[in-house]
C-alpha distance (Angstrom), angle and dihedral (degrees) to the residues before:
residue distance angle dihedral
X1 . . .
X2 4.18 . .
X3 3.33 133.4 .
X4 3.30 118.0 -130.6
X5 4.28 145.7 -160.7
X6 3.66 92.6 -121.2
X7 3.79 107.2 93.2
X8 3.97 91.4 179.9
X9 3.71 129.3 30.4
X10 3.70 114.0 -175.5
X11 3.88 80.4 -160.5
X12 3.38 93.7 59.9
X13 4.23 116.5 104.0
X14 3.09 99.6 -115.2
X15 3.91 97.9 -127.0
X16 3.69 83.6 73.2
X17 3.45 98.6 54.1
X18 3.62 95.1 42.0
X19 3.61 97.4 54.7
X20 4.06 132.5 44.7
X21 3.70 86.2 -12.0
X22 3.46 111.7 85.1
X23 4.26 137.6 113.7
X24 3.71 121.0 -85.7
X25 4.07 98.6 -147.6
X26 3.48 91.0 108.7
X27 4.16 96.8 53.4
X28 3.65 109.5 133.4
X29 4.13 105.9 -170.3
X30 3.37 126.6 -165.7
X31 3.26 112.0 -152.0
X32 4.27 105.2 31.9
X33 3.53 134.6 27.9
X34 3.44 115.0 -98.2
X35 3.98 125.7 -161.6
X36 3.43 130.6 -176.4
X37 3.78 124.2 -174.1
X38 4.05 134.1 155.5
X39 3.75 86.0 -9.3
X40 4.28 94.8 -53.6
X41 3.56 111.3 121.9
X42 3.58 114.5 -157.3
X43 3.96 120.4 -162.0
X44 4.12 115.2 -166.1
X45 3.76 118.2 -162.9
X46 3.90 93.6 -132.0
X47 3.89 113.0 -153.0
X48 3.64 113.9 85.4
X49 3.41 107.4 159.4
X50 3.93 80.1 62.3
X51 3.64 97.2 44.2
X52 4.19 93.7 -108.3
X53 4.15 99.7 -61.3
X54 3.82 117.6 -171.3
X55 3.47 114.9 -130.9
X56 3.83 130.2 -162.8
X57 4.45 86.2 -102.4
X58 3.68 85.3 41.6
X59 4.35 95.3 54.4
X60 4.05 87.6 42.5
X61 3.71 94.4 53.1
X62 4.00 89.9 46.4
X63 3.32 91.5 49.7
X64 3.85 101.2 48.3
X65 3.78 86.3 43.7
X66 4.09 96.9 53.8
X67 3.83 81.6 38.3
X68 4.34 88.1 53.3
X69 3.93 89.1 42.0
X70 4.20 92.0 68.2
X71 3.82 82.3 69.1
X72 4.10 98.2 33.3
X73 4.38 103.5 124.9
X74 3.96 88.3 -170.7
X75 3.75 104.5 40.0
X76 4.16 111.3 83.3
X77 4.40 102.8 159.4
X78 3.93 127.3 26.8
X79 3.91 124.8 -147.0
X80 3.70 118.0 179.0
X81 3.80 119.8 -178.4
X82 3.63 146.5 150.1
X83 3.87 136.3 -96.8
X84 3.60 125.2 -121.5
X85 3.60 113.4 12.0
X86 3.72 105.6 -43.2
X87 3.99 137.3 63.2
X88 3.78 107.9 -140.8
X89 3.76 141.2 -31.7
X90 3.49 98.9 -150.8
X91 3.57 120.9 -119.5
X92 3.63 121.9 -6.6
X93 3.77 112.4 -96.8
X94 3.62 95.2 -147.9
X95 3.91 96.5 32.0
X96 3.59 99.5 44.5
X97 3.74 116.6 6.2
X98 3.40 96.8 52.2
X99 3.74 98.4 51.0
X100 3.71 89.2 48.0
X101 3.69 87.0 73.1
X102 3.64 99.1 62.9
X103 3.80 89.7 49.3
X104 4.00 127.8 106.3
X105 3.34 121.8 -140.2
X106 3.66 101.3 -89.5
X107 3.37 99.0 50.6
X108 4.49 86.0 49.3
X109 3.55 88.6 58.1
X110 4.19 87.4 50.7
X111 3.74 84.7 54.8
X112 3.72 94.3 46.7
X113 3.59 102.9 42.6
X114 3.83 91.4 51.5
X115 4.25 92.2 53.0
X116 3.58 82.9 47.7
X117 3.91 89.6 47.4
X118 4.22 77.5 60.8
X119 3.33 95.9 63.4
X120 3.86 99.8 42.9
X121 4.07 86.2 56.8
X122 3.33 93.6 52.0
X123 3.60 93.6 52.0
X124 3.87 97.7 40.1
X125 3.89 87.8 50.2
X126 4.26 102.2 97.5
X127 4.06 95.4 -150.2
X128 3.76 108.7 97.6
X129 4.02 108.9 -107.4
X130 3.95 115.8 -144.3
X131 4.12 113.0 -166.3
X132 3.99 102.1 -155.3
X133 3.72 92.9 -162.3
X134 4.22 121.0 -171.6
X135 3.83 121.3 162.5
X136 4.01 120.1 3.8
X137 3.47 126.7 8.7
X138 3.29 115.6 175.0
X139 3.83 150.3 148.4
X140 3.61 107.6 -14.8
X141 3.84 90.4 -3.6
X142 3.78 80.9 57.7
X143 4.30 85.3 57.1
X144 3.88 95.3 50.6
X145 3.44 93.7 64.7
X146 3.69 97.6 35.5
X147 3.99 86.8 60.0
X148 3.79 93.9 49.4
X149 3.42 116.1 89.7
X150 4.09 99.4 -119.8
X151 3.48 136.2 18.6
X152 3.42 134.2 -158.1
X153 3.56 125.5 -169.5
X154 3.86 147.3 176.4
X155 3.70 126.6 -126.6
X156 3.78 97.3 -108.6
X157 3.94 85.1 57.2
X158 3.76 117.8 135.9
X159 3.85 116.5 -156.0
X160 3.58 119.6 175.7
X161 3.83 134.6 159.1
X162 4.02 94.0 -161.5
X163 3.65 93.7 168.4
X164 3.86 91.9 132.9
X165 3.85 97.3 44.2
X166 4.14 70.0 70.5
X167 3.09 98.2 56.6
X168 3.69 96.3 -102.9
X169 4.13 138.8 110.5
X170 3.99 117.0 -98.4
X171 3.74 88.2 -120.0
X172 4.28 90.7 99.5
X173 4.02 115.3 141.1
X174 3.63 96.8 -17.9
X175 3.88 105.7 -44.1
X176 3.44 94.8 128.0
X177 3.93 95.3 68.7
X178 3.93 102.8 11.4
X179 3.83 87.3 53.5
X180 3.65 105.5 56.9
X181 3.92 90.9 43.8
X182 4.17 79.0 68.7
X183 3.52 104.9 47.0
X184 3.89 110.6 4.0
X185 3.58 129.7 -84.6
X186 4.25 94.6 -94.0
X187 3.96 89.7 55.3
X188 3.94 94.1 44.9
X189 3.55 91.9 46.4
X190 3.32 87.0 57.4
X191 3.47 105.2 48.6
X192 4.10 90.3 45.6
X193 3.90 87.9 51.2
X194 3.82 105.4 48.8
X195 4.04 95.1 20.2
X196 4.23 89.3 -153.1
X197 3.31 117.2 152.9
X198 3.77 126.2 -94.9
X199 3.85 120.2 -140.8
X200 3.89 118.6 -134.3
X201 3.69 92.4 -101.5
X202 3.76 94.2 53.0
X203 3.83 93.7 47.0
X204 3.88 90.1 48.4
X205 4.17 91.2 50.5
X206 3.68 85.1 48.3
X207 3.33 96.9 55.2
X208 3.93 104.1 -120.2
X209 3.89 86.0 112.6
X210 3.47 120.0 64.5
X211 4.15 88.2 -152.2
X212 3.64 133.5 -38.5
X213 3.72 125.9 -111.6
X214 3.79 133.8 -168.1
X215 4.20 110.7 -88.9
X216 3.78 81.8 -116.7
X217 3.82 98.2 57.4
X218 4.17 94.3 31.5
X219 3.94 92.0 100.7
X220 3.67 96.7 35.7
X221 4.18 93.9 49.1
X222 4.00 88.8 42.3
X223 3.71 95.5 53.3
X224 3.83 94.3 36.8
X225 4.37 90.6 51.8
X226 4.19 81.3 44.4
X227 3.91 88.9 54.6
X228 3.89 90.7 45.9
X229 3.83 82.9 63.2
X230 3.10 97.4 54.2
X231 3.75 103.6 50.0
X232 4.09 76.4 60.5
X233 3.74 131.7 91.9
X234 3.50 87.8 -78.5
X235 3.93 95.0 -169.2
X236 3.80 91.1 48.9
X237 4.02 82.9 45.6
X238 4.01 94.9 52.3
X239 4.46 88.4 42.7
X240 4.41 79.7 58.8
X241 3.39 93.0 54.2
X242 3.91 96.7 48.3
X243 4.01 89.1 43.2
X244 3.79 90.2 57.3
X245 3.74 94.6 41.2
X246 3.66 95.2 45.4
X247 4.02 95.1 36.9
X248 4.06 92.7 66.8
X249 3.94 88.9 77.7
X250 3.68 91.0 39.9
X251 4.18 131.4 99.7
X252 4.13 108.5 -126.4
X253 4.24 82.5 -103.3
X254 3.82 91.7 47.5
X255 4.18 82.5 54.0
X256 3.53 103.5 47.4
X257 3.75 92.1 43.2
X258 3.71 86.4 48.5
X259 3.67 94.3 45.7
X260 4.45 95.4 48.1
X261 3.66 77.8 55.7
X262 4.06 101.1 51.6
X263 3.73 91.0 32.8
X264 4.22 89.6 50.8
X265 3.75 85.5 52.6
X266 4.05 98.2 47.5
X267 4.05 82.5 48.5
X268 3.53 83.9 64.1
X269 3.87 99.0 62.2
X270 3.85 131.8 90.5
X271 3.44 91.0 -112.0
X272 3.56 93.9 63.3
X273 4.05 92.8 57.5
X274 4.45 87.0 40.2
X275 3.90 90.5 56.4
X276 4.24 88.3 42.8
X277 4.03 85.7 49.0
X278 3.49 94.1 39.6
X279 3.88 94.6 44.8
X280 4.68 86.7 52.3
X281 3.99 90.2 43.4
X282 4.05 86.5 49.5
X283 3.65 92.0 -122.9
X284 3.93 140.9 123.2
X285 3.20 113.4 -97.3
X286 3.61 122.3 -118.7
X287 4.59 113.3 -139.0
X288 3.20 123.0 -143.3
X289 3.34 104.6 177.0
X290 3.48 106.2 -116.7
């Protein structure tokens, strides 16, 4: 499923738009800031002083929220960032870590499953996520942006996936096969192996930053590439992101079957016939997202 520009559809049955589908203007989080402004959502990581820790309330809430953004009518481009001058920490030591400890085995694969559950929202959600990362980045702050679809950094970025200088194996919320579809399997193995910290330059040769941007400009570039998306067919946009999502587990026949299908279906929308008259009348067309 799409989202779309149209935020009322007298078309629409109206079981539909009573239920999942509904605006998010009026979301009240509790434990980020949350933005939402000619259809760009902006998420902020909000504890500086800590350097932006996740905490068991914080991963729940982001997860329910990517969850609630598959059915969002007046959201079109996610960016999530931090406050201050870092990203995210990674899980609290004192809030999560330590906890872990006392946990038995069931109850670790609860935790688990449900950061993992983060990841699969964020990936199932069809508007285009854009980490603007500055600072540290690291363990699962590290996976946040790794499961967005772009990332754009500055040079005095720190991304690290330090899972083993924990004690544990790089294979955390998906890193082991989302991160070396980013930057090749000899750099991620790498990273997951020593879990050092790469600099912003390194990360932007590497290719898990799209570019880098000054720490002054970060917010301002992220939210201007997130508005860019959303002057685009935004339907079309959210069908990309489910093709290359869904295309990783899929033979190259699989994919171009799969992708005659998606693109048959985008052919259908009004957007298709606005960019066609648009294109004849020699003018840029004008999305509406449906």
């Amino acid at each position: 499923m799409t989202s779309t520009q149209v935020t009322a559809d007298d078309t629409l049955h109206p079981a539909l738009r009573a239920g999942n589908h509904k605006p998010l203007a009026g979301y009240q989080p509790q434990h980020f800031l949350w933005k939402l402004e000619a259809g760009v959502a902006t998420i902020t990581l909000n504890r500086p002083d800590r350097k932006n820790p996740l905490t068991f309330d914080s991963y729940v809430e982001l997860r329910d929220l990517f969850g609630q953004l598959k059915y969002a009518t007046d959201v079109h481009a996610v960016v999530i960032t931090g406050a201050g001058n870092n990203f995210c920490s990674g899980g609290d030591v004192h809030e999560i870590i330590g906890p872990l400890i006392r946990l038995k085995a069931p109850e670790l694969l609860m935790f688990t499953r449900m950061t993992g559950d983060l990841v699969k929202a964020m990936r199932a959600c069809p508007q285009p996520i854009i980490a603007a990362v500055d600072g540290v980045c690291a363990g699962a702050g590290a996976i946040i942006p790794m499961a967005s679809d772009m990332r754009l950094g500055t040079e005095r970025s720190k991304t690290a996936f330090l899972f083993n200088r924990v004690g544990l194996a790089g294979c955390d919320m998906g890193a082991c096969a989302m991160l070396p579809r980013i930057i090749g399997q000899g750099r991620a193995s790498e990273w997951l192996y020593t879990g050092r910290s790469i600099g912003g330059a390194e990360a932007e040769r590497s290719g898990f930053f799209n570019r880098l941007c000054t720490p002054e400009q970060l917010a301002a570039d992220a939210d201007a590439l997130a508005r860019d998306l959303v002057a685009g067919p935004t339907f079309a946009n959210g069908m990309t992101k489910t093709m290359l999502h869904q295309e990783w587990s899929m033979s190259i026949d699989q994919a171009l079957e799969a992708e005659a299908q998606a693109q048959a279906i985008c052919m259908l929308t009004q957007d298709y016939h606005r960019a066609y008259e648009a294109f004849v009348a020699k003018q840029r067309p004008v999305f509406q997202g449906n």
